[in-house]
N, C-alpha and C positions, 0 to 999 in steps of 0.2 A: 537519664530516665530510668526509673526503676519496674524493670518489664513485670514483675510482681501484682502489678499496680493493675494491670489490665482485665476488665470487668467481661466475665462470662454469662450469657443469658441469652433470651430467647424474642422476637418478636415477630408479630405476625407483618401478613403483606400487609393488608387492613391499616397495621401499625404504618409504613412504607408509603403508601397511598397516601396520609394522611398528611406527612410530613412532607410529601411530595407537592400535595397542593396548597399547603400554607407556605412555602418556601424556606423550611427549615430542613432541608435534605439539599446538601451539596454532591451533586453525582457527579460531575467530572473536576474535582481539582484539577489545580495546572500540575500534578506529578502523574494525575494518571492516564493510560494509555485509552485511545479511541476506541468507540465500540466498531468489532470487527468480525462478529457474531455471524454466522451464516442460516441461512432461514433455517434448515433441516436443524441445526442444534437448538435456536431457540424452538420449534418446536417439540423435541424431544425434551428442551425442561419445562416445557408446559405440563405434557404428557407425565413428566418425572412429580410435578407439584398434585398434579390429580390424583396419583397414584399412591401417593405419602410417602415417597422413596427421598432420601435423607439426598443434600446434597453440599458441596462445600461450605465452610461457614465463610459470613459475612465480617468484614472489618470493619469498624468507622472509630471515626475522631469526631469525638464533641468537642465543642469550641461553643462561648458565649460572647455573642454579638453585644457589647459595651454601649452602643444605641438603642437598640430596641429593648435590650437587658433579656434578650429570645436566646435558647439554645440552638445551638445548628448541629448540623451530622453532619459529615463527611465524606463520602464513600470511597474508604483505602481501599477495598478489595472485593471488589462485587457489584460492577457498575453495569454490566454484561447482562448478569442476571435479571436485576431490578429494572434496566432498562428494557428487557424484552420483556419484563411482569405488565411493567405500566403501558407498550406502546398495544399490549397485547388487551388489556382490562381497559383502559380509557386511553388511548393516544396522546389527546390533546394537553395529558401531564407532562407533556417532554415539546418545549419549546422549540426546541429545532428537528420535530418530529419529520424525517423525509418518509413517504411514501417506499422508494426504491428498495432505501436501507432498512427501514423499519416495516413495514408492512407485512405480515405471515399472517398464515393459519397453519392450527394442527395437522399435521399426515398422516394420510392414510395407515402409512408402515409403521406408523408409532399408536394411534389411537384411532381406531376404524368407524367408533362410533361418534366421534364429536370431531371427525378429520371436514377440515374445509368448513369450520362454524366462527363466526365470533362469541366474545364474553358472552357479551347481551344474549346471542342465539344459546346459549348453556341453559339447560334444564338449573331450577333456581337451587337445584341442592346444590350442584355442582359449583357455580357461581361462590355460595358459602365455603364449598371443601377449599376452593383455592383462597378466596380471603383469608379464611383462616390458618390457611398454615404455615406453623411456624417457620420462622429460620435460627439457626445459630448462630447466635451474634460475639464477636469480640469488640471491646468498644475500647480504644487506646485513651490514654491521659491526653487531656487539651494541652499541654504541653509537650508531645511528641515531633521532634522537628520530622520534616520532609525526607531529610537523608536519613533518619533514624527507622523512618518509616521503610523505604528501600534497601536499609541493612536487614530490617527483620524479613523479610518478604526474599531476602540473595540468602539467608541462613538457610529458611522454609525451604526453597527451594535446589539446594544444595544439597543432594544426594551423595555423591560420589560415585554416582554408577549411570553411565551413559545409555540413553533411552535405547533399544533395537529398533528397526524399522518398522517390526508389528505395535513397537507399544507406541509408535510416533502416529500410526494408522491408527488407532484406538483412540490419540486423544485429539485427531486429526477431522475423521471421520464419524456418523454419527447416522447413517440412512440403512436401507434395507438389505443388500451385502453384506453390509457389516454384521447386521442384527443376527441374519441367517447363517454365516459363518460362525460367530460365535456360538450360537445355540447348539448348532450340530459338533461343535467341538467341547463342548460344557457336556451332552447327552452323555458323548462317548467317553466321559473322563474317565472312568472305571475301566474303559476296555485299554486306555493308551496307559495307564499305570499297572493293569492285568498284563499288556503286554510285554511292557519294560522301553517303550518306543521313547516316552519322555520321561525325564526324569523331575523330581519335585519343582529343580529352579526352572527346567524350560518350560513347564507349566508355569509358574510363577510368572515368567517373563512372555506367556502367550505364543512359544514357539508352536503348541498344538493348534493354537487359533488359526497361525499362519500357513501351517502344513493342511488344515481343512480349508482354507480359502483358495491352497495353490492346486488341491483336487478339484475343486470347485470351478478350479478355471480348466480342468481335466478334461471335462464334461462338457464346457464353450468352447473350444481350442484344439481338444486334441492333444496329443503329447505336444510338449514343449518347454523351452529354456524356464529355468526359475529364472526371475527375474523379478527386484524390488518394483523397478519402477511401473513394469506391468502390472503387478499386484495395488500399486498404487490407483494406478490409473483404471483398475475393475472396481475398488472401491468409489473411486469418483464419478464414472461409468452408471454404477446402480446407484448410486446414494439416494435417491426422490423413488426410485421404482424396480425392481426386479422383477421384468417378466416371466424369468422361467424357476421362480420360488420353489413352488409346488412340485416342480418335476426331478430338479437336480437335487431335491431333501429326500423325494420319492427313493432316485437312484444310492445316493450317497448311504442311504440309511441302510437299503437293500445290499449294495456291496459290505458295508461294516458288519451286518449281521452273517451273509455266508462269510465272511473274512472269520469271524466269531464261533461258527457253528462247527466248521470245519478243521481249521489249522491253528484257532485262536488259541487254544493249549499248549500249541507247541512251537508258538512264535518266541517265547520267552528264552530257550532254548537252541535260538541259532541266532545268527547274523542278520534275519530280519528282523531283531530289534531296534537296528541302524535305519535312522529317519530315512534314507534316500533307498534302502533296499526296499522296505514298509511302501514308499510311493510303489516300488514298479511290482510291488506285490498288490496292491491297491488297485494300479493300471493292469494288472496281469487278470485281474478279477474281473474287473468293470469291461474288459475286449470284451470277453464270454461273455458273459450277464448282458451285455446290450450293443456290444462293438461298437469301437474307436469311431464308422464315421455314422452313426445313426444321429438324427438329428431329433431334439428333446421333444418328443411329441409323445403324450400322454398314453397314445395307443398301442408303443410297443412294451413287449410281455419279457418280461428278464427269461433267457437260454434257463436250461438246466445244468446244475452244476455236479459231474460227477467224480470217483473217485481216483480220475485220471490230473487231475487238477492237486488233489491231496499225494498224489504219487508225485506229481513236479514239482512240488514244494518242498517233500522228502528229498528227491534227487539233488535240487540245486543248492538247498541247505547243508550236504554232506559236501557236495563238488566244491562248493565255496570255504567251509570248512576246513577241508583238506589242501586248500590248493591245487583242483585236479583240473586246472584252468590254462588258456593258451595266454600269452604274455600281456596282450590287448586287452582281454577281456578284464585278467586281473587288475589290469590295469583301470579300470571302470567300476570294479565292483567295492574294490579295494577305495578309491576316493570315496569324498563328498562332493563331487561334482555334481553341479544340476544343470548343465548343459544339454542342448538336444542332443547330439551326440551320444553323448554316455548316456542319458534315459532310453534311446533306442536301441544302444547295444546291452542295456540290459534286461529290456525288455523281451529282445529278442531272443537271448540266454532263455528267458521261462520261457517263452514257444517253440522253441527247437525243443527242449528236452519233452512238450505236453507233446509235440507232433509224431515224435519217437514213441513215447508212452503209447500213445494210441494207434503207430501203428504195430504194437505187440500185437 
C-alpha cells in the first residue's frame, strides 16, 4: 500500500450520526480492541467537544459493499470516541448499548454547568456546538489489509522513550486530582524554572506535575514515603470528587507564594534546587504556615512568617554546601531518597537550626 494515498479532512459528528444510523459506519471491526472507556473520561470528552478543544484524529477504511454498491467506514482508530458521542446524543445508535458500560452524564469537575444533564436536556445552542464539530479525519485506501493497519498504528506508536509513572497517571486518569494537581503545577511553572528545581525535559515529562501531587498528598497524610503506587491510588481516590479542592489550592498557593516572597531569589543558588531538598523546604514552610497535624478546615489563618525562617534557609544551605554535616545526615541530604526516614531527618535538619535561630 502506498501510505501516500491516505486522505486527510475533516468531518462533523452530525456526519458520524448519520452513518451511524443508516449502517454504513463499522465501529467495531474484528481487529479492533473493546470499548473500555471509563465514565470519567467519556465525560471529559464531552466536556472536551463543548469546549472546541481539538482532540486525536480519527482513522477509518472505506470499503464498498459489492451488494448494495453503498460505501462503508470502518473505524481503525476511534471507536472509544464515537462510541461515547453516540451512546451520549442518542443510545439506541449502538446496538449492544449496555446501560452499565455505556450509560454517563457530564461531571461536575469537568463541566459544572450542564454536569448530570442529558443531550436532549442541553440548551439547543449547545446541542448544535457538539453536532457540529469537526473531527480530524484520516481515511486509509479500501485496500489496506488488517496487519497493515496494525503496522501503522506499532510505528505511531513507537516512541522510543518509556512512559514515567506520572505520564502513565495522565493518560490513565482523567477526574478532579488530577485536574487540581496539574493546574497548581502549570500556575507555578515560572516559579519551578525561576527556581532551577526542574529542568526543561522533567517539565516535559510532568515531573513538576508529580512533585505538586506528592505535596498535595503533604497536606492529606502528613509527611510520608514517596511512593508511586500511593500516588496512584490518590489519583483514583479523587477521580469523580475532591473534597478538600478548595482548601489544599488555598494552602499550596500560600506556601508557593511565601516560598517566592522570601527565599525564592535565592533558591537558584544552593542545593535546594534538588527536587527532594525543594520538598522538605516546601514541608519546612507548610509546618509554620499551618502545622503538619491541622486538619483542612477552611478556618485556620496561615502563622506568620518571619525572618528566622530566611536565617534557616541561609544556615542549612551553607551547612549543606560545605559539608559541615554528621555522617547520617549527609547521608540523607546527599541522596534522592523519598523515604520516611530521610524526609524526617531532613526535615528535622531545618527545625533544629530554626529552634537555635530563635533561641538567639
Amino acid at each position: 500500500m502506498d501510505y501516500r494515498n491516505i486522505v486527510q479532512t475533516v468531518y462533523k459528528v452530525s456526519d458520524f450520526i448519520s452513518w451511524q444510523r443508516s449502517g454504513a459506519l463499522v465501529l467495531s471491526p474484528s481487529f479492533q480492541r473493546r470499548p473500555v472507556w471509563s465514565k470519567p473520561s467519556k465525560s471529559f470528552l464531552i466536556d472536551t467537544i463543548i469546549r472546541g478543544f481539538p482532540i486525536p484524529i480519527v482513522f477509518l477504511r472505506e470499503k464498498a459493499d459489492l451488494d448494495t454498491l453503498e460505501a462503508t467506514r470502518e473505524v481503525v482508530d476511534g471507536q472509544q470516541r464515537l462510541r461515547t458521542i453516540f451512546a451520549f446524543i442518542e443510545p439506541a445508535l449502538l446496538k449492544d448499548y449496555s446501560t452499565d458500560n455505556d450509560d454517563f452524564t457530564v461531571l461536575k469537575s469537568h463541566n459544572e454547568e450542564i454536569a448530570g444533564l442529558g443531550f436532549r436536556d442541553l440548551p439547543r445552542d449547545l446541542q448544535k456546538r457538539i453536532l457540529d464539530y469537526k473531527f480530524s479525519v484520516h481515511i486509509l485506501p479500501s485496500n489496506t489489509e488488517d496487519s497493515e493497519v496494525l503496522q501503522i498504528f506499532a510505528r505511531m506508536n513507537s516512541t522510543g522513550v518509556k512512559l514515567n509513572r506520572q505520564e502513565l497517571r495522565n493518560a490513565e486518569f482523567i477526574g478532579t486530582f488530577k485536574r487540581v494537581s496539574y493546574s497548581l503545577a502549570y500556575q507555578n511553572l515560572s516559579r519551578w524554572r525561576k527556581w532551577q528545581v526542574f529542568t526543561e525535559n522533567n517539565i516535559a515529562r510532568m515531573l513538576e506535575v508529580e512533585e505538586t501531587s506528592d505535596l498535595l498528598r503533604l497536606m492529606l497524610d502528613g509527611v510520608h514515603s514517596m511512593s508511586q503506587p500511593s500516588l496512584d491510588g490518590l489519583y483514583a481516590k479523587y477521580e469523580e470528587e475532591f473534597p478538600y479542592e478548595t482548601e489544599v489550592t488555598r494552602r499550596f498557593n500560600r506556601v508557593m507564594d511565601v516560598i517566592d516572597d522570601t527565599v525564592g531569589a535565592l533558591i537558584p543558588d544552593t542545593p535546594f534546587t534538588r527536587r527532594v531538598l525543594f520538598h522538605t523546604l516546601f514541608t519546612f514552610f507548610y509546618e509554620i504556615l499551618f502545622g503538619m497535624e491541622s486538619t483542612l478546615d477552611s478556618a485556620i489563618k496561615p502563622s506568620h512568617i518571619d525572618t528566622r525562617a530566611i536565617k534557616t534557609f541561609e544556615i542549612a544551605s551553607d551547612q549543606i554546601s560545605r559539608g559541615d554535616l554528621s555522617e547520617d545526615l549527609a547521608r540523607v541530604l546527599r541522596g534522592g531518597t523519598g523515604n520516611l526516614e530521610s524526609r524526617l531527618l531532613r526535615l528535622e535538619f531545618l527545625q533544629d537550626i530554626y529552634i537555635s535561630v530563635e533561641a538567639k
